[in-house]
C-alpha positions, 0 to 999 in steps of 0.5 A, spaced: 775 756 625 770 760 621 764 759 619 762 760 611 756 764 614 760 769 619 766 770 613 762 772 608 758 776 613 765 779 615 766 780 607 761 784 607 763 789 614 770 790 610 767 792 604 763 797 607 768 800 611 773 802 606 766 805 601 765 809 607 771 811 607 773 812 600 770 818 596 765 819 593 763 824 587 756 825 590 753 828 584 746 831 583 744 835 576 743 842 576 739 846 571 742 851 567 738 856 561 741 858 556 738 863 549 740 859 543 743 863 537 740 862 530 743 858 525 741 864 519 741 870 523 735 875 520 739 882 517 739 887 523 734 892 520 728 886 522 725 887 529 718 886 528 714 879 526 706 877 524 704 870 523 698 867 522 694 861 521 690 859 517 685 853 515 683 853 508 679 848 508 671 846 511 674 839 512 678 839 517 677 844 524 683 845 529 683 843 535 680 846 541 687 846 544 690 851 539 685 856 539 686 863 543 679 863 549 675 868 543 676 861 539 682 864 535 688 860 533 694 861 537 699 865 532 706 862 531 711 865 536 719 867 534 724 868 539 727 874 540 722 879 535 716 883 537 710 880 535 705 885 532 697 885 530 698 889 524 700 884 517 702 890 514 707 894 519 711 887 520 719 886 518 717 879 517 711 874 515 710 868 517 705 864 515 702 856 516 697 854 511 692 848 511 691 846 504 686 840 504 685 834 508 684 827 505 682 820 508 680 812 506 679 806 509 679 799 507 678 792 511 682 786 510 681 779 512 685 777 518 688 771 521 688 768 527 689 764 534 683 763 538 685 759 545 681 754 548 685 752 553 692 753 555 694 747 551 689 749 545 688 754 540 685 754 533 685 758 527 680 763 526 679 768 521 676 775 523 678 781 520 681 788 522 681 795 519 685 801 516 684 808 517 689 814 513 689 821 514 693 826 509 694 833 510 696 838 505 699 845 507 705 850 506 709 854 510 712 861 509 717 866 512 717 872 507 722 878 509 718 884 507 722 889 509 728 886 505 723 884 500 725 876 499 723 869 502 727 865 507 722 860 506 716 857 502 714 849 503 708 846 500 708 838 504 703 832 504 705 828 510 700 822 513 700 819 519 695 812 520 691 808 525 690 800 524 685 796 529 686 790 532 683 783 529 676 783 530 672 776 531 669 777 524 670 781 518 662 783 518 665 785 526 671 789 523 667 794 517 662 795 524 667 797 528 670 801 522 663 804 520 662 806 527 669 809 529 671 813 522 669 819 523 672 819 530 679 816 528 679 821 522 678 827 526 684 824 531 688 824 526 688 829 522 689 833 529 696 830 530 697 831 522 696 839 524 700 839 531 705 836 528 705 840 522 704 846 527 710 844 532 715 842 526 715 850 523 715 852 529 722 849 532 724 850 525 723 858 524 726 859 532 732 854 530 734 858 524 732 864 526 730 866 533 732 866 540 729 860 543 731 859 550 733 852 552 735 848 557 740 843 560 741 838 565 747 836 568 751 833 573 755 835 579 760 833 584 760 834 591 764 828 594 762 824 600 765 819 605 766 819 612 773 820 612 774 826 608 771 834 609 768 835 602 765 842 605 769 846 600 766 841 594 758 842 597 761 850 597 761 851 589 755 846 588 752 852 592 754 856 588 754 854 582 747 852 583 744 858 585 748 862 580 744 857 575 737 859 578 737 866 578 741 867 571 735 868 565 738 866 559 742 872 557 748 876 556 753 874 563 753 879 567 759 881 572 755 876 579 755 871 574 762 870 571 765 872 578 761 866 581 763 861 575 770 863 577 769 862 584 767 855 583 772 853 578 778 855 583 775 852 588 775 845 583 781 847 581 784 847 588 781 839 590 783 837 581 791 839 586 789 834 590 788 828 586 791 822 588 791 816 582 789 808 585 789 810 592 782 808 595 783 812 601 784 818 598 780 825 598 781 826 591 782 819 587 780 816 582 772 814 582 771 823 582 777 825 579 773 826 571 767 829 575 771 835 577 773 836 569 766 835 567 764 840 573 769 844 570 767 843 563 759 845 565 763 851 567 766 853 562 760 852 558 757 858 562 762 862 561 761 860 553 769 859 554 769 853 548 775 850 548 776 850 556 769 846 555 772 841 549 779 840 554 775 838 560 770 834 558 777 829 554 779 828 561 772 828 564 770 823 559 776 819 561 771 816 566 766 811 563 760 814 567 761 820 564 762 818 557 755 819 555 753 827 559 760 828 555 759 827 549 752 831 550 755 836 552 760 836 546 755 836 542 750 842 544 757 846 546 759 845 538 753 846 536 752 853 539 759 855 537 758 855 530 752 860 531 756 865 536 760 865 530 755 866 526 752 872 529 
């Protein structure tokens, strides 16, 4: 007879046996860079930009962050033109203003639960204070050489900071008097880093070349029982491929090792079995070798292989999500390619 433990101990024998002898997809991510097109390409004739950035106002000083080592602002940069010092030699003007700058504050009465002890609390009033901040500013992109604006925006936009309840309202306008210019100054600080960073996403998005990246899985495959050498092979590959391509036009070595790679997943996508545990390619790596195949596709910019292979990789619920990203970013870059 055998015991509950010694069977449950044998339950456990039996299932690793067979999970070291089932496939496994054995996936590890694999970066790969790419250069994004805009979504309004400039006219051919612009090759050159100037942008500035400037403080109008005695209000408010930029952070340290953003300033050059001789305390200059550090200029917005776009993607895929050649920046020049000279305004009046540029194709293309860019130019983020701060205007002005705003704050106030008030503090209110708070109520609250003081803890005796662990079964206790009395109501106790105490107070907490606000601080808001407002930015005022305007961004611009003027084609000079074709004699328009691409982009003219004035926007105020806040951001704000609340304290915690203090045990006393006097406590609260201390508190309040003491740290406001320091809260100010913070958020006035986000204000223009945000300000800062959203005009320069949005200028390389619509018209530069940014370069970006993504991160995605690839299978190798794992068990005892089965060679996996020719999977591991393309990972290698693919991999390495990945790593020494700079983001732009794929040259001859690229494309020929992309192609390398899906034979070698077209040769093993053969080979697949359904519904069998045992086999070297069954179910549970089937739909990671179409995504492996998808991400390939991706490389080679081959869009319609990239959405036929990621509907059958997205068969398998572990990669509905990577799938739908990459469905995304893949539809997204074919709208700019045609665009161009």
């Amino acid at each position: 007879m055998v015991r509950p433990y010694g069977f449950f101990v044998l339950l456990i024998c039996v299932f690793l046996f067979f999970n070291s002898n089932a496939q496994r997809p054995n996936t590890k991510k694999v970066e790969f860079k790419y250069v994004q097109p805009p979504s309004s390409p400039l006219p051919e004739n612009v090759k050159t930009y100037h942008s500035l950035i400037s403080v109008k106002t005695s209000l408010f000083t930029a952070p340290t962050n953003t300033r050059d080592n001789f305390g200059r602002l550090i200029e917005l940069e776009l993607k895929g033109y050649e920046q020049i010092s000279s305004m009046g030699d540029a194709d293309i003007l860019i130019g983020l203003n701060i205007n002005n700058v705003s704050w106030e504050s008030d503090v209110e009465k708070a109520k609250y639960k003081q803890k005796i002890n662990d079964s206790t609390y009395v109501d106790k009033e105490g107070g907490r204070y606000f601080i808001k901040a407002s930015m005022n500013y305007s961004k611009t992109v003027k084609d000079v050489k074709n004699d328009k604006f691409l982009m003219s925006d004035v926007l105020t936009k806040s951001n704000g900071f609340t304290s915690k309840i203090l045990p006393s309202y006097n406590q609260a306008i201390k508190q309040r008097n003491n740290t406001a210019s320091y809260k100010r100054n913070n958020l006035y600080n986000e204000l223009f880093l945000q300000a800062k960073n959203d005009f320069k996403y949005k200028i390389n998005d619509v018209y530069g070349y940014p370069l970006k990246r993504i991160y995605n899985p690839i299978a190798r495959g794992k068990g005892r029982k089965h060679d996996y050498s020719d999977l591991q092979k393309a990972f290698d590959l693919f991999n390495n491929s990945s790593k020494n391509y700079n983001g732009h036009d794929i040259n001859e070595e690229l494309e020929k090792n992309i192609l390398e790679c899906i034979k070698i997943w077209d040769l093993a996508i053969q080979q697949y079995v359904p519904k069998k545990r045992k086999a070297r390619i069954g179910d549970r790596i089937i739909g990671e070798l179409y995504f492996n195949r998808a991400y390939a596709y991706f490389v080679l910019r081959d869009w319609n292989q990239v959405y036929s292979n990621l509907s059958k990789a997205n068969e398998s619920k572990g990669l509905k999500k990577a799938s739908k990203t990459l469905d995304l970013i893949t539809k997204n870059l074919e709208k700019r390619y045609t665009l161009q």
